[in-house]
C-alpha positions in Angstrom: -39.7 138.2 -236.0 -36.7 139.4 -237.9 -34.9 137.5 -241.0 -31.6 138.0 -238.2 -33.4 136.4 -235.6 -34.5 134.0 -237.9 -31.0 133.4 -239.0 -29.5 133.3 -235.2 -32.2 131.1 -233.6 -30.2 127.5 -233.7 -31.8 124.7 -235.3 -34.6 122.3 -233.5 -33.2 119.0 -232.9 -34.6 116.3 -235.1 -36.5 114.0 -232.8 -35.2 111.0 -235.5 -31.6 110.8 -234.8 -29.6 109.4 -237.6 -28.8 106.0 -236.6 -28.8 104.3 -239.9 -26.2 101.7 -238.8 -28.6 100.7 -235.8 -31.5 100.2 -238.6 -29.8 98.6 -240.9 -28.7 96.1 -238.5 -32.0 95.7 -236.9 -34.1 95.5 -240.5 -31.6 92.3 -240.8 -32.1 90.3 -237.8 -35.8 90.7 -239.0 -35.0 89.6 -242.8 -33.2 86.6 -241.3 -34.8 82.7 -241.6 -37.0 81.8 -238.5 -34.4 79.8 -237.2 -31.9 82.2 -236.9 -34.5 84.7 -235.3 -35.3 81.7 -232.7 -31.9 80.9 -231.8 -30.9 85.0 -231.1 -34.1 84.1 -228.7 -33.5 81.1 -227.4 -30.1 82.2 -226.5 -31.4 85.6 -225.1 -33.7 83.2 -223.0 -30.8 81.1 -221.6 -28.2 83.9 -220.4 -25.8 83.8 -223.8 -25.6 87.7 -224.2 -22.1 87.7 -225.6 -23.4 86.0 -228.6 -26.0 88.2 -228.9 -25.0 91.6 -229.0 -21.2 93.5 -228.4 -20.9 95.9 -225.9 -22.2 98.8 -227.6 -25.7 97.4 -228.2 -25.7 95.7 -224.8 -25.8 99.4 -223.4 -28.5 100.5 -225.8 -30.8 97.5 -224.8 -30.4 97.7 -221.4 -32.1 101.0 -220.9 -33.7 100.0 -217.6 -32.9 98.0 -214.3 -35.7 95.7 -215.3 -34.2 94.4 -218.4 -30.7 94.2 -217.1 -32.1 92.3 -214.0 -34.0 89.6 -216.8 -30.4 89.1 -218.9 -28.7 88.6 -215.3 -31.4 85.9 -213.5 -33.0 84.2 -216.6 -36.7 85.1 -215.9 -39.4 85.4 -218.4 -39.6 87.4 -221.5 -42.2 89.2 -222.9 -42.7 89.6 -226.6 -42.1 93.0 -225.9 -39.2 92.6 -223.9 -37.6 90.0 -226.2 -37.9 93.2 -229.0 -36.1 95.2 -227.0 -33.4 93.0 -226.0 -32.5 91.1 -229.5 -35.0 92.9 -232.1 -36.7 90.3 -233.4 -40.3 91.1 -233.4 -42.1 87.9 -232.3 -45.4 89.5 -232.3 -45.0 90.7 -235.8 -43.9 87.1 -237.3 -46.1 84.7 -236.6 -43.6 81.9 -237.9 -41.0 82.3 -235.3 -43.8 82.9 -232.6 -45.4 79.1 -233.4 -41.5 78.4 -233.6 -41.2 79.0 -230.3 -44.2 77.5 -228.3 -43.5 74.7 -230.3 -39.8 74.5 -229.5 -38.4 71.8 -226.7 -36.0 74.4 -225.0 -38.7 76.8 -224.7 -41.4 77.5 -222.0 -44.3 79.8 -223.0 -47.5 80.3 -220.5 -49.7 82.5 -222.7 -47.8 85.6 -221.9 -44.3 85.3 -221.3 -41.3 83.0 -223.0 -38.7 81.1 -220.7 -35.9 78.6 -221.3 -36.9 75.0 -220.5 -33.9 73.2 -219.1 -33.9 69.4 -219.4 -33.3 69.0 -216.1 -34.3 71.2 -213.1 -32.0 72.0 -210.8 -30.8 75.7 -209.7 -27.4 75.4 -207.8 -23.7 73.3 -207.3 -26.1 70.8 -204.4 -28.7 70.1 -206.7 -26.4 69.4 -209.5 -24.5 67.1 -207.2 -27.9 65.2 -206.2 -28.3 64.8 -209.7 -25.4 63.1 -210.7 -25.5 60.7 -208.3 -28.7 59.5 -210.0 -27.3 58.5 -212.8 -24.7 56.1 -212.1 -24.3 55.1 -216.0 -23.1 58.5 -216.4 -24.9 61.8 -217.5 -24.6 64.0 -220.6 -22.6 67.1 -219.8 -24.5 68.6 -222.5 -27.7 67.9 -220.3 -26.6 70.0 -217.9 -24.6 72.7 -219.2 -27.9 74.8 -219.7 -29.5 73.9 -216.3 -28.7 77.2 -214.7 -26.0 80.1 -215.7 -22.4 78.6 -214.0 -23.8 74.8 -214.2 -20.3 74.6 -216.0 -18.5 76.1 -213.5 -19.7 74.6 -211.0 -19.2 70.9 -212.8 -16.1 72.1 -212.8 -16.0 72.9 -208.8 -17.4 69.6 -208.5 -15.1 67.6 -210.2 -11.7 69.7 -208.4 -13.3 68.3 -205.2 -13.6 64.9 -206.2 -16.9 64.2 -206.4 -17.4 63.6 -210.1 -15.5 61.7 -212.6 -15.2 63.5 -216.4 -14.9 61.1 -219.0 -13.9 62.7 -222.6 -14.2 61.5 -226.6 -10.9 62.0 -228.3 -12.8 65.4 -230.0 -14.5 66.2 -227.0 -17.4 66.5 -228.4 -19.3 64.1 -226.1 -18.7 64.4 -222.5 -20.1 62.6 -219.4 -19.7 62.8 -216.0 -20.4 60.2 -213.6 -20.6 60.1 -209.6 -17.4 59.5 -207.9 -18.4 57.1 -205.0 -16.2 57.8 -201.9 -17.0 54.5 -200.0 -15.8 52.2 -203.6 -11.8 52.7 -203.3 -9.8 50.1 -205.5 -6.4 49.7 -205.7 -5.6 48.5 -209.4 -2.4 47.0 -210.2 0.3 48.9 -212.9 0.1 45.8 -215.3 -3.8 46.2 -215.8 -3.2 50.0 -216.2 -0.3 49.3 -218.6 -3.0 47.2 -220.9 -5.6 49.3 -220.6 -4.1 51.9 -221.8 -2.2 50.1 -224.5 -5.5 49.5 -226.0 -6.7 51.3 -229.4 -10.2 52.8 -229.5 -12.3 53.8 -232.5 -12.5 57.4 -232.6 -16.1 57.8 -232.7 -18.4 56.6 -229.5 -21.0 55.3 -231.6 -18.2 52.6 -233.1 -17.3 51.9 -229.4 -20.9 51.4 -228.4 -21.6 49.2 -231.3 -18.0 46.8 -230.4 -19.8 46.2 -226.8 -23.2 45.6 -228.5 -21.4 42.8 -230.8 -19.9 41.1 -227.8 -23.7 41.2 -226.0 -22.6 44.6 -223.7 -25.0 47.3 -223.2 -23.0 50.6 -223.5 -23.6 53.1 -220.2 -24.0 56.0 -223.2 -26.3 56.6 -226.3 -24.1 58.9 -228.7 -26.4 58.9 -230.9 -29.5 60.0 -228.9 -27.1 62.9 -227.1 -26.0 64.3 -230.6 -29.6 64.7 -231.4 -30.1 66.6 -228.8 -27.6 68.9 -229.3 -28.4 69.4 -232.9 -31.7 71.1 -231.2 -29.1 73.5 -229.4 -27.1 74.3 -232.9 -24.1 72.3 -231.8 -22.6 70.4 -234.8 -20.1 67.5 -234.6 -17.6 67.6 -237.4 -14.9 65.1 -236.8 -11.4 66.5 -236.8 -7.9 65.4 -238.3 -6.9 61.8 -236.6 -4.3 62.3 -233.7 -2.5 59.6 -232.0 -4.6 60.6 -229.1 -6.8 58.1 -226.7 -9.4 58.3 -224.8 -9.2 59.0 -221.3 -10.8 59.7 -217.4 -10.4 62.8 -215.7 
């Protein structure tokens, strides 16, 4: 062959294409602490893909039907699959593996990883059912990660009348509670007038220990609810005081 052929002949494309950016940001999620490596699984496991990667690396991990039909119908991962989804090597750290089959939000048979909901139901019926179990009231925050539009369809729920949503003054613990169509009373303006006249604290867990000083057992454990959501990564910072009550929705 001639040194002009040589020089005309284009150049073999390298089968390592530079994609430093996409390294970098991979060899990071992998440097990360344990926890953060769970969470980018655990959210991965229950549907949160916004949090997880922006559009750009959504269409890079998605190279397959398979894979887009697991982040659309929250099946089972694979260790393998998790990899390709969010990077994190779970086979390759053996922390965040015992992490996981040790973790209360998380399902593991041997082979695959799932999310573990507190409470099984799959649809708006079942939700419904549910409620109208718990006639103290029930945790929005236990339900939330039931099934991908539980909140949605709490909030379907409540526009038709069947629920009741009850709100702290940060909304940071919300219940819902049954709405019973056969119980209608009629309450007169000056009892309204009072009761909402009436200071609360600002926390629930100063509300629930007023009733517990006059011999009431509160409908709600605060306490026991913010625990759980600790285990989700939700904090509750208190914000600035507003001349803002309570109220039922």
């Amino acid at each position: 062959m001639s040194t002009a052929t040589l020089r005309s002949a284009p150049a073999a494309a390298s089968p390592f294409p530079n994609d430093t950016k996409r390294l970098q940001h991979i060899n990071s999620i992998r440097n990360a602490t344990v926890g953060a490596q769970m969470k980018r699984v655990i959210d991965i496991l229950f549907q949160t893909m916004n949090l997880l990667c922006n559009m750009h690396q959504i269409c890079f991990c998605l190279r397959n039907c398979n894979m887009y039909s697991l982040l659309h119908t929250r099946q089972a991962f694979t260790p393998e699959q998790i990899n390709e989804a969010c990077y994190v090597d779970v086979n390759g750290n053996r922390d965040v593996l015992e992490g996981l089959r040790k973790n209360p939000k998380v399902n593991f048979d041997g082979k695959r990883f799932s999310y573990k909901a507190k409470h099984d139901v799959k649809n708006k019926d079942e939700l419904l059912v549910l409620i109208r179990e718990y006639i103290q009231g029930i945790a929005v925050i236990d339900l939330k990660d039931t099934y991908p539009n539980a909140m949605e369809d709490l909030k379907a729920l409540k526009s038709a009348d069947h629920i009741w949503h009850l709100s702290d003054f940060d909304f940071n613990d919300e219940t819902v509670f049954p709405n019973e169509p056969r119980v209608n009373m009629e309450v007169d303006d000056d009892i309204k007038r009072l009761l909402r006249s009436i200071e609360l604290p600002r926390d629930m867990l100063n509300i629930e220990k007023d009733l517990q000083k006059i011999g009431m057992k509160p409908a709600t454990n605060t306490a026991k609810r913010r625990a759980a959501a600790q285990v989700q990564g939700i904090s509750f910072k208190p914000k600035p005081r507003q001349q803002k009550k309570a109220y039922c929705t």
